[in-house]
C-alpha positions, 0 to 999 in steps of 0.5 A, a space after each residue: 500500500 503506498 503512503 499517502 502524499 505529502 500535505 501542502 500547508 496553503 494558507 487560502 488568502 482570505 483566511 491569511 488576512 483573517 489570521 493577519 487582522 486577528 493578530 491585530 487586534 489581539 494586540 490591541 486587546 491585550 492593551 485595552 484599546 481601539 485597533 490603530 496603526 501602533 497594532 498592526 506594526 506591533 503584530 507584524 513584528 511579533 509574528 514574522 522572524 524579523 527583529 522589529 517593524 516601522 511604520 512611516 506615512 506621507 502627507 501628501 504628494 512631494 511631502 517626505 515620509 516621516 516616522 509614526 510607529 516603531 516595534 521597538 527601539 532599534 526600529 526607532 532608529 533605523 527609521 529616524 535615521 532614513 528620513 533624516 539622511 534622506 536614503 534607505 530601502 524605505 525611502 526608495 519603497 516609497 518613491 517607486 511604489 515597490 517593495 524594496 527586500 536587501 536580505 544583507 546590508 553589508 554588501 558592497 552593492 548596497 553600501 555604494 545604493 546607500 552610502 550613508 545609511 548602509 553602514 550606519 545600519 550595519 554599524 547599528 547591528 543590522 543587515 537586513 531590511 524589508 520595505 513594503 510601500 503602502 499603496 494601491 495604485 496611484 494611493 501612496 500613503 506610506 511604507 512599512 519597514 521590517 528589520 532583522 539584526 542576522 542576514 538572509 531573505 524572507 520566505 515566500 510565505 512570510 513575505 507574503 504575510 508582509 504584504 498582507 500586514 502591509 495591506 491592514 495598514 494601508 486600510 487603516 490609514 484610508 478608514 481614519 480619514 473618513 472615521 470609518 471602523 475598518 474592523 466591520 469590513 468583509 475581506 476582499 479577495 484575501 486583503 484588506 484594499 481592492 486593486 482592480 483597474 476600474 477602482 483606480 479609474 473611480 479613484 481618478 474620476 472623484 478626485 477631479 469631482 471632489 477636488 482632492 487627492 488620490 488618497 482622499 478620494 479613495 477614502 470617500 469611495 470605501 466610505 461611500 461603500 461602507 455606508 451604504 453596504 455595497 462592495 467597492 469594486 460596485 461602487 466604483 463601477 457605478 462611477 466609471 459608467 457615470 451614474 454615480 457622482 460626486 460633489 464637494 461637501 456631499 457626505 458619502 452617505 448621501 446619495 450622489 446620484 448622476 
């Protein structure tokens, strides 16, 4: 009789986001407070094989990132000193919208990418760091930063769970502005933001109707769809084929109508 195959441990993506946010929010329990952006980089340190996480936002287009939250001390640092200097693999996360992964800071490459912050790290007793922007197409809001005193990559796995930690971040940041609880909504294809072409098109088109910028608009369109109970992905179909519209000053939960 031949032994049965070998079980692959696959985490479906709706149940990984389910295990990332949970994580979130029993770290915010365990202080007795309301699921912030402090939780989600505290859970993520806490759960991945790194030394510590950032978090650093933007203000807006042409504005540096600057540090809000750190894991730990040595988190603090790294991230003070990349926006102070002006250089690192969260400050280049940032600008090209992409994950920026240096599994050793030690090398050559990287001190001449980095000549000023590489061997600061490396003097501070790093030697890898993992940069993941938080972002949904044109919507860039922020980068979260992990740090690790030994050399070596992430897993694929535990990478993945970066971005998704990354995504819960993101979602917060976009709910806070409009006082959405982003804890009532349902997971959307495993994450926590939807990134199909026609939500990047609404986002475009209510930032021309409202007067404001990508980040604001995509708040008010999940604002929108959280108050009236409608996915986004709907809410944002019904703005590209033009019988939704919005206007200065109307609340989301009125009816915007064409």
């Amino acid at each position: 009789m031949s032994a049965d195959p070998p079980q692959v441990n696959v985490v479906p993506a709706r149940s990984r986001a389910g295990r990332v946010w949970t994580a979130v929010t029993e770290c915010a329990r365990r202080e007795g407070k309301t699921v912030s952006l402090r939780h989600a980089c505290i859970a993520c340190a806490e759960a991945l094989p790194v030394t510590g996480a950032g978090l650093s936002l933007s203000r807006g287009p042409g504005h540096d990132r600057e540090p809000v939250y750190s894991s730990d001390p040595l988190s603090d640092e790294l991230e003070e000193l990349q926006f102070t200097i002006g250089e690192g693999p969260c400050v280049e996360a940032l600008g090209l919208i992409q994950s920026v992964l240096v599994s050793d800071l030690s090398t050559e490459d990287n001190g001449r990418r980095w000549p000023a912050f590489a061997p600061a790290a490396v003097g501070h007793g790093v030697r890898a760091v993992f940069a993941m922007p938080l972002a949904a197409g044109a919507v860039k809001v922020g980068v979260l930063g992990l740090y690790r005193r030994r050399a070596g990559s992430l897993t694929r796995d535990e990478l993945t769970d970066a971005y998704v930690y990354a995504d819960a971040a993101l979602a917060l940041v976009l709910d806070d502005l409009v006082g959405v609880d982003t804890a009532r909504r349902p997971f959307v294809d495993g994450g926590f933001v939807e990134r199909s072409a026609e939500v990047h098109q609404a986002t475009g088109m209510m930032s021309v109707q409202l007067g404001v910028g990508a980040i604001d608009a995509l708040a008010r369109l999940r604002a929108y769809a959280y108050v009236n109970d409608r996915r986004v992905a709907d809410v944002a179909g019904d703005v590209v084929d033009r019988r939704l519209r919005f206007s200065p000053g109307r609340d989301t939960s009125e009816d915007a109508g064409s």
